[in-house]
C-alpha positions in Angstrom: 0.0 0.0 0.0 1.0 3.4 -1.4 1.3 6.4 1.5 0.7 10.0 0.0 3.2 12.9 1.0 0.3 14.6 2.9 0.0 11.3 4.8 4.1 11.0 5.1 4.0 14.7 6.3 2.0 13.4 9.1 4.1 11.1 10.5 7.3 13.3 10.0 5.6 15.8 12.1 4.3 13.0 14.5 7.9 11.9 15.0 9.8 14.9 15.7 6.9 15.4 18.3 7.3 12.7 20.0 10.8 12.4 19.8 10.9 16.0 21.9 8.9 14.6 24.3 10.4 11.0 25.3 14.3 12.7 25.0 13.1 15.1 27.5 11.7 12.6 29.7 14.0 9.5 29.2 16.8 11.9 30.1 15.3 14.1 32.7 17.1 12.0 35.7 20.7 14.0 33.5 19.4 17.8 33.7 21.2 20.2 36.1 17.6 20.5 37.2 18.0 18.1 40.0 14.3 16.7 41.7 13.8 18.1 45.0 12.3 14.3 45.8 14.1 11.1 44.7 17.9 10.1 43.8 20.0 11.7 41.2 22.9 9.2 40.6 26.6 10.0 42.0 28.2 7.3 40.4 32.2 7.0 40.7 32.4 10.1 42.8 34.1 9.3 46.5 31.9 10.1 49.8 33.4 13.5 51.7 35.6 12.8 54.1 34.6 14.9 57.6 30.6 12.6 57.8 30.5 11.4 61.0 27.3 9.0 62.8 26.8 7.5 66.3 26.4 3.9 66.3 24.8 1.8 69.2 27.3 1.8 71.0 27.1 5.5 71.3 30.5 5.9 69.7 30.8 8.8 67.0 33.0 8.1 64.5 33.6 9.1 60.8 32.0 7.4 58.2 34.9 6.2 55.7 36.6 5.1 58.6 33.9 2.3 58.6 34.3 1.2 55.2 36.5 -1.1 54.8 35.0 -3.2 52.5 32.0 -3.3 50.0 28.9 -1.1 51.6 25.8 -0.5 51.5 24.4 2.9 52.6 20.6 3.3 53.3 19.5 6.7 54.0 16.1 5.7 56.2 14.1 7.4 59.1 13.0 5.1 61.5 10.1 6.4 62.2 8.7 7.0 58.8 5.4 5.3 58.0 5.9 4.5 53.9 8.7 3.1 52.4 11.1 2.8 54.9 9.7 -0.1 56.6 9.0 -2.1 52.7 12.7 -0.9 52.0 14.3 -2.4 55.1 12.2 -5.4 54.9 13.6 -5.8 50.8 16.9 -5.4 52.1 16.5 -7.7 55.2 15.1 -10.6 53.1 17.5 -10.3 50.3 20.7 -10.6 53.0 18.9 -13.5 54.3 18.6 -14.7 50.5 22.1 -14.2 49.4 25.4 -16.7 49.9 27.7 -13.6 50.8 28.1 -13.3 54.4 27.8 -10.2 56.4 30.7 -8.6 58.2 33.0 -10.2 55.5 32.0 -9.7 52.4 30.0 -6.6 52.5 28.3 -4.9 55.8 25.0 -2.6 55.7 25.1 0.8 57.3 21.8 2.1 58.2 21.3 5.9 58.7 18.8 8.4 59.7 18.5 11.6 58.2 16.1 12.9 60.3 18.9 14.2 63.1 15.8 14.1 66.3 16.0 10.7 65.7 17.6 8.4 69.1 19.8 5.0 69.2 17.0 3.6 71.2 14.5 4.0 68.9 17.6 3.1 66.2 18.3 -0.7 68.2 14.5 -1.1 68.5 14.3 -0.9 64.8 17.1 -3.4 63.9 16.2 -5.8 66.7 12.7 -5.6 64.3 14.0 -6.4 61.3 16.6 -9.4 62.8 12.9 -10.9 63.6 12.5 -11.0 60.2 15.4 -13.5 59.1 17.0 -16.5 59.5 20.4 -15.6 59.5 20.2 -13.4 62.4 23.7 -13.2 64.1 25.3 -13.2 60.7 22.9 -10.3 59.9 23.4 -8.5 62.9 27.5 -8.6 62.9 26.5 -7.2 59.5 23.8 -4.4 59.6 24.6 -1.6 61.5 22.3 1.2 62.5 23.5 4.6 63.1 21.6 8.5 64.1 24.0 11.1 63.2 23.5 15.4 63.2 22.2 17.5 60.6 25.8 19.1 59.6 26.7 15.6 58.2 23.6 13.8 57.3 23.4 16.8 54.5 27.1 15.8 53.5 26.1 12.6 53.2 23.1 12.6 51.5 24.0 15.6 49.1 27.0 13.3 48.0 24.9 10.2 47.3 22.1 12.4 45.3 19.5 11.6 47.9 16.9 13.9 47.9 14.3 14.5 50.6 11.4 17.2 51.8 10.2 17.5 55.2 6.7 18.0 55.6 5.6 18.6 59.0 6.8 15.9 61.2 7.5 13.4 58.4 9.6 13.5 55.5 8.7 12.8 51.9 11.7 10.6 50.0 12.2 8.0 47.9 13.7 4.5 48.0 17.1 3.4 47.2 20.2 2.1 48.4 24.0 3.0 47.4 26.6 0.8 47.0 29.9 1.8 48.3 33.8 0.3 47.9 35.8 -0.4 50.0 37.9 2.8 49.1 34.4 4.9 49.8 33.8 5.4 46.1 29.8 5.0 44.8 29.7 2.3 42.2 26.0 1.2 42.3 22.4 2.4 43.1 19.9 0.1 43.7 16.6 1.1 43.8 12.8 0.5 45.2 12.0 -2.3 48.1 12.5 -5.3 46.6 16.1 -6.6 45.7 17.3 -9.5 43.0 19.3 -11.7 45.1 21.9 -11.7 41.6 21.7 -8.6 41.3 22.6 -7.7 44.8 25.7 -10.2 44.7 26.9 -8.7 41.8 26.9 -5.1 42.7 29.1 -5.9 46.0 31.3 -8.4 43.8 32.0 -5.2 41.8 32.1 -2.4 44.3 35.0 -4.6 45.7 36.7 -4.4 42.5 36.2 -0.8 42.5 33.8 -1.1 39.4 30.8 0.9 39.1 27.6 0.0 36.7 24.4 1.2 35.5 21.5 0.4 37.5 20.1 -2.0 35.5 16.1 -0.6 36.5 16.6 2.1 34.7 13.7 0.7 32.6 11.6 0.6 35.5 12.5 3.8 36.9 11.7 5.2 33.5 8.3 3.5 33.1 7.4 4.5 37.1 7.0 7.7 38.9 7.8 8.4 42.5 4.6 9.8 44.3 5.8 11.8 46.7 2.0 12.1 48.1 1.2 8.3 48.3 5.3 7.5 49.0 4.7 4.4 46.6 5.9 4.4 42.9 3.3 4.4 39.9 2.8 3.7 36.5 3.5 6.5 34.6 0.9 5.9 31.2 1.5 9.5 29.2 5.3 8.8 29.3 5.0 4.9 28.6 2.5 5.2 25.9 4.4 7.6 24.1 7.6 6.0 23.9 5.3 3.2 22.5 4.0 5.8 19.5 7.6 6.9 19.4 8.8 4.0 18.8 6.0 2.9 16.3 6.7 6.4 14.4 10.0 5.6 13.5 9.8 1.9 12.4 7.3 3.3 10.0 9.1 6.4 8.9 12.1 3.7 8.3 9.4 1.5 6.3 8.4 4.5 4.3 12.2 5.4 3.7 13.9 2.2 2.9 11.3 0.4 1.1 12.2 -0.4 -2.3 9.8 0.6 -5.4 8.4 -1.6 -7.2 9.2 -1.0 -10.8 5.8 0.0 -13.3 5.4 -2.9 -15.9 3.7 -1.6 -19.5 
């Protein structure tokens, strides 16, 4: 079937549209416009060195002095009542999950960034989550939970791109985790509540080689929005649907283009 240039036209015009609209959104998460809710990805840039946190032990020490091997920071507050709990709960059952052991090949460092926040309610929290696994002096060699004060929870979270609001008493936030080496360097960003056990593996395998990678939900992070209102993430239709009419422009633009003619016979 024969397309006319009005109807070509079209679909030129279609595609350029379209093509404006999913570059601007796939590639949003790249702008110096930065969210003022979610994560914007530090990746092979080292943490600061002057962050210090309290652990349970009341002890306030500095943060890279901690990492000595492959770590995963999760910026939490422990009394939030969305994602926090879903994203500790992810991370608790996916340490359970995984062969690695905690405390030698890779240790958990949970934080609050909500500097009120006390080591008791901090120990009630992990002693929580240990109810939760199998594994549970392994886990708790491994998971460390920390308070620290406002001066260096902004450091810390302004160097791993995580972004947060207040509102009121609670904050509004997203969920992620970031994946540190051993020489405090961010080489992976894992993000929502639930974690692939291979995935997981890997992304300590290679922070331990000092190798950083994509985060390979991308796709989903694309195809979801954070809502910052319901703290859950959501299908996002206008952006999904037109990368599928994007994508559907071009393959026939490139029919329309590269088809051969077929040759008149008298």
């Amino acid at each position: 079937m024969r397309l006319g240039p009005k109807l070509l036209l079209v679909l030129i015009i279609l595609l350029f549209q379209y093509s404006s609209f999913g570059q601007s959104s796939l590639f949003n998460y790249e702008t110096s416009n930065d969210p003022e809710i979610g994560v914007v990805e530090h990746l092979d840039e080292f943490l600061p060195e002057n962050i210090y946190i309290t652990g349970l032990d009341s002890q306030r020490v500095r943060l890279l002095d901690l990492i000595d091997k492959p770590t995963i920071l999760n910026f939490v507050y422990y009394r939030c009542p969305g994602i926090c709990s879903p994203l500790m709960e992810g991370l608790a059952e996916v340490m359970d999950k995984s062969d690695l052991i905690p405390d030698q090949d890779y240790q958990v460092l949970t934080i609050s960034f909500d500097p009120t926040e006390t080591l008791e309610l901090a120990e009630r929290k992990k002693t929580n989550y240990l109810n939760l696994v199998n594994k549970k002096e392994a886990i708790a060699q491994g998971w460390k939970f920390y308070v620290s004060d406002s001066v260096s929870i902004a450091k810390s979270t302004q160097a791993v791109g995580f972004k947060y609001k207040r509102t009121g008493n609670d904050f509004l936030h997203a969920a992620s985790v970031m994946v540190i080496s051993p020489k405090g360097k961010i080489t992976r960003y894992l993000n929502g509540v639930y974690f692939l056990p291979f995935e997981f593996k890997m992304a300590i395998i290679e922070a331990n080689k000092g190798q950083s990678g994509p985060t390979i939900n991308k796709i989903l992070q694309f195809c979801y929005s954070y809502d910052p209102k319901g703290q859950t993430y959501v299908l996002n239709v206008t952006k999904v649907a037109g990368t599928i009419i994007l994508f559907f422009a071009i393959v026939i633009f490139l029919y329309l283009i590269l088809k051969p003619k077929r040759k008149k016979v008298y």
